[in-house]
N, C-alpha and C positions, 0 to 999 in steps of 0.2 A: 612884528612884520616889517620893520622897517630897517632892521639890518642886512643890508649887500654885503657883506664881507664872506659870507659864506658860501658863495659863488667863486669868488677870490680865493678865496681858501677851496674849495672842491680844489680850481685849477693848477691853483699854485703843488697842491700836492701830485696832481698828475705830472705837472713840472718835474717835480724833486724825486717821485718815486715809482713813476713807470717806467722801465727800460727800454721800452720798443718806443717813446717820445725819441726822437732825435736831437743832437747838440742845437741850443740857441741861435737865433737868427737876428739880425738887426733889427728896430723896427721899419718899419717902410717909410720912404717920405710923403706929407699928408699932401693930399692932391682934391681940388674943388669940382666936379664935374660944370660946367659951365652949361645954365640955363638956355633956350631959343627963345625967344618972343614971349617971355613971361610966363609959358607954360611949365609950373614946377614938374610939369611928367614928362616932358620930352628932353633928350639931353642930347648935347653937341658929337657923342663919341660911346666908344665901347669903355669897360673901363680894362686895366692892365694890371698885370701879377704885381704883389709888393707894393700894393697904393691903400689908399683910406679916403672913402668922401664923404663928407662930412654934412650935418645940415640938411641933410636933402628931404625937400617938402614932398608928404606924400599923398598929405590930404589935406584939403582948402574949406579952414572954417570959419565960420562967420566971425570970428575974435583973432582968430590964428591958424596958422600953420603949424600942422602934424608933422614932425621932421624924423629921419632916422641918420644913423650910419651906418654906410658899410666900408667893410675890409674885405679885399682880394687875397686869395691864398699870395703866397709869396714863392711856392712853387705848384706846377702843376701839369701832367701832361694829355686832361681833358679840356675838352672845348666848351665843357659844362661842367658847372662848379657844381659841388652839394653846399647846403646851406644851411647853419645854425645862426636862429633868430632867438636874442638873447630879449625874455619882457621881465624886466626889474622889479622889484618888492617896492614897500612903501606903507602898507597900509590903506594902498589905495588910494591914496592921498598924499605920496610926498616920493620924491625923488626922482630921477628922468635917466636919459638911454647915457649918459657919462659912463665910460670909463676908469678904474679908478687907476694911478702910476700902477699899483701892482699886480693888475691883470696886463698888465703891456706884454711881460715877456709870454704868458699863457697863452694870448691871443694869438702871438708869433709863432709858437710852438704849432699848434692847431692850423694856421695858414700855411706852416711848412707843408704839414700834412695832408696839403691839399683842401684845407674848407675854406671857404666864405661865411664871413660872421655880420652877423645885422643886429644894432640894438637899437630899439624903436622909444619914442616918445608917446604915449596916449593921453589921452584926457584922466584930469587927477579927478575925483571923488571930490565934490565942496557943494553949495548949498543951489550952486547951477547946474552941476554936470554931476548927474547919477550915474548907474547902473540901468542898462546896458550899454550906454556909450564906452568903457573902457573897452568889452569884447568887441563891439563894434571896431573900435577901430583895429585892433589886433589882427580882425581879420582882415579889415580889407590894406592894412599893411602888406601883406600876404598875398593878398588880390595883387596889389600895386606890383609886388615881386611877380606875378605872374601876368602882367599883362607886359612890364620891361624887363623880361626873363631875357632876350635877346643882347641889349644895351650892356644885363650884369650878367650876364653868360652865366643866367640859374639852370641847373638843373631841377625841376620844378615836379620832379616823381624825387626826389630827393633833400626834401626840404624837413629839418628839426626844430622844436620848436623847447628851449629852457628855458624856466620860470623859477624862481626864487618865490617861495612865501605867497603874498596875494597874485605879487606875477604868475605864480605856479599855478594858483588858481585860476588866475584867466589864460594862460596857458593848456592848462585840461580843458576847459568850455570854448578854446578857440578851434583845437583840436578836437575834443569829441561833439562837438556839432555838426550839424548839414549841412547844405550848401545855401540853404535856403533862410537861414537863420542868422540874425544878427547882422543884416545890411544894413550898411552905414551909406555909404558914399553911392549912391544908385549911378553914378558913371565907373565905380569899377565893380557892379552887380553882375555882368555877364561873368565876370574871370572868378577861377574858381578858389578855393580856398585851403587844397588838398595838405595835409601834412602826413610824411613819414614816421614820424616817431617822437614822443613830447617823454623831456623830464622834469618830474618834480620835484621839487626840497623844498620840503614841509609845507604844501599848499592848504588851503581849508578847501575840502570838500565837500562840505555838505553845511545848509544852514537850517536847523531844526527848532521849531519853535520851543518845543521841550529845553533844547541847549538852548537856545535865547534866552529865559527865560531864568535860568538856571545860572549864567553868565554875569562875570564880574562887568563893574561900570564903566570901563574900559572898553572892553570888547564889546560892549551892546554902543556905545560911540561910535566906535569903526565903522558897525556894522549899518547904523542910521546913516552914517557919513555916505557910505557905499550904495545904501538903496533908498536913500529919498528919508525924512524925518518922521512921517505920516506913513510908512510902508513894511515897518519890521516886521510887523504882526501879518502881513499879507500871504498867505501859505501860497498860493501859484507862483507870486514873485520872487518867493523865498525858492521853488522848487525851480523856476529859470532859471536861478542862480548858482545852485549848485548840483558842480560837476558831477555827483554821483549817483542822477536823474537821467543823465543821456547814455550810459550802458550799453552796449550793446557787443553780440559776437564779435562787429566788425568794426568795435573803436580802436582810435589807433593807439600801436603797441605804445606801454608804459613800462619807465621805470621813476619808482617812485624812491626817494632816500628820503627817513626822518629821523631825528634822534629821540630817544627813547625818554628821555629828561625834560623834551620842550614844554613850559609850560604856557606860552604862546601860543602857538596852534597842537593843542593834543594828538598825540600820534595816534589816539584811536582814529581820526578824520581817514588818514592814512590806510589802516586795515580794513576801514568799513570799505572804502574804493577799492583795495586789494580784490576783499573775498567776496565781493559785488563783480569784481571785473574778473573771477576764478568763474565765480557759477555761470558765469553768461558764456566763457570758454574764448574769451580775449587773451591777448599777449601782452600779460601784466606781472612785474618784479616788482616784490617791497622790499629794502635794504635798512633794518630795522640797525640804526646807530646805537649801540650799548652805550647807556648814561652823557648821549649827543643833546646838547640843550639845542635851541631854536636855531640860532646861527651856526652850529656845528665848531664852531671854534675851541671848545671845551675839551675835543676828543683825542685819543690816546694814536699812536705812531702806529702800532696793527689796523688801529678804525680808518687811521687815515687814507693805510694802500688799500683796503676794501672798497672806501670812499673812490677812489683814486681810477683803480683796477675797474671795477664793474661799470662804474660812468664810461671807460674809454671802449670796456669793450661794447657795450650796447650800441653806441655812436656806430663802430666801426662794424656792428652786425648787422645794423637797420640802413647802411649808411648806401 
């Protein structure tokens, strides 16, 4: 779960081999939104097509600051952006909202087309900060986008929410939760937390004592890492925690991509959420990668425009 490349690679193949992407674009020049009076929420100005702000504090914690980035489409002729909020893999424990060089030109391609892209920072998983702090903050990232929907001209009935691996998994729990779940920040509890449409690539959905139990010494580490060292064995906390507990007719629509070879997160994680989110009569795609290991990086030049093709048009169906 601690491979990003496969996010990279999703994009980069939309790059290379969807034809309705348009020619390259430069990237924009990186621009700071300038603070007022020390309040990381309030900012000097709107922001402008073709820009990147960077840093920006969105929640205030006792050790640190929560930060994200965002990118402005680079062209566009709404006065409200839509919004893909990018939460990172890891393990739950490693890696933050970077960038890597070779999503630059993907990024660019995708603000041609009119999005707004946000990749957020949350709290890692270590021997101070459990579960549910990461969803915590996810959401009220989200919140934060909707309380300065104005400032970042969101379109906020428009907002997507892609997770990579454990991000995917907080990604599904950020998204099929309520409104009333999982507040973190009680000054952005009024604003809401609504998402359009969330993807996954290879998230774990579900945490089952049976599979714990059953699980290499590896994956029962992560898993202690992520919910407290004294908590594995806890079946409620175990059932907060995964995604394919909150169900319902009216979660938001999914699509879901795994490869069929991961031996990281088993794509059965994957089908039990599919045919959970078929019976309840939700809006839910599984895009089963033939001989796709964890990263996807493994796979064949056909996988790839499937990979490629169904990611853009979903975006563009929910969008």
């Amino acid at each position: 779960m601690k491979n990003k490349n496969m996010t990279i690679f999703l994009l980069l193949s939309i790059l290379i081999l969807a034809p309705i992407i348009l020619v390259s674009v430069l990237k924009g020049p990186r621009n700071f939104i300038t603070k007022i009076g020390g309040n990381p929420k309030v900012y000097e100005s709107t922001v402008h097509l073709g820009e990147e702000y960077l840093d920006i504090p969105y929640k205030v914690l006792e050790k640190e600051d929560l930060t994200l980035d965002f990118y402005s489409p680079s062209k566009s002729n709404k006065t409200a952006w839509p919004l893909i909020i990018y939460i990172h893999g890891g393990s739950w424990a490693f890696g933050d909202k970077s960038i890597d060089e070779g999503f630059i030109p993907i990024l660019n391609k995708l603000k041609e087309k009119g999005y707004a892209i946000a990749s957020i920072n949350y709290r890692l998983s270590s021997s101070s900060s459990n579960f549910p702090s990461p969803v915590e903050d996810c959401k009220d990232a989200i919140r934060w986008f909707y309380k300065n929907k104005d400032i970042y001209n969101i379109d906020t009935d428009n907002i997507g929410l892609l997770g990579v691996s454990s991000g995917a998994h907080l990604a599904l729990l950020t998204s099929y939760s309520n409104e009333t779940e999982f507040i973190g920040d009680e000054g952005l509890s009024s604003y809401k937390s609504n998402i359009k449409y969330v993807i996954d690539y290879s998230g774990p959905t579900s945490f089952d004592i049976n599979d714990i139990e059953s699980s290499d010494e590896t994956s029962i580490s992560i898993i202690k890492n992520l919910l407290g060292e004294n908590n594995i064995y806890k079946e409620d906390l175990l059932n907060l925690a995964s995604p394919i507990n909150y169900i319902n007719p009216n979660s938001t629509p999914t699509l879901i991509i795994h490869g069929e070879k991961d031996t990281t997160v088993p794509i059965d994680q994957s089908i039990k959420l599919y045919e959970k989110g078929l019976d309840a009569g939700m809006d839910i795609k599984l895009l089963k990668v033939a001989n796709g290991d964890h990263s996807l990086s493994n796979i064949d030049y056909i996988d790839m425009i499937k990979v490629a093709t169904e990611t853009l048009r979903f975006i563009e169906k929910n969008k």
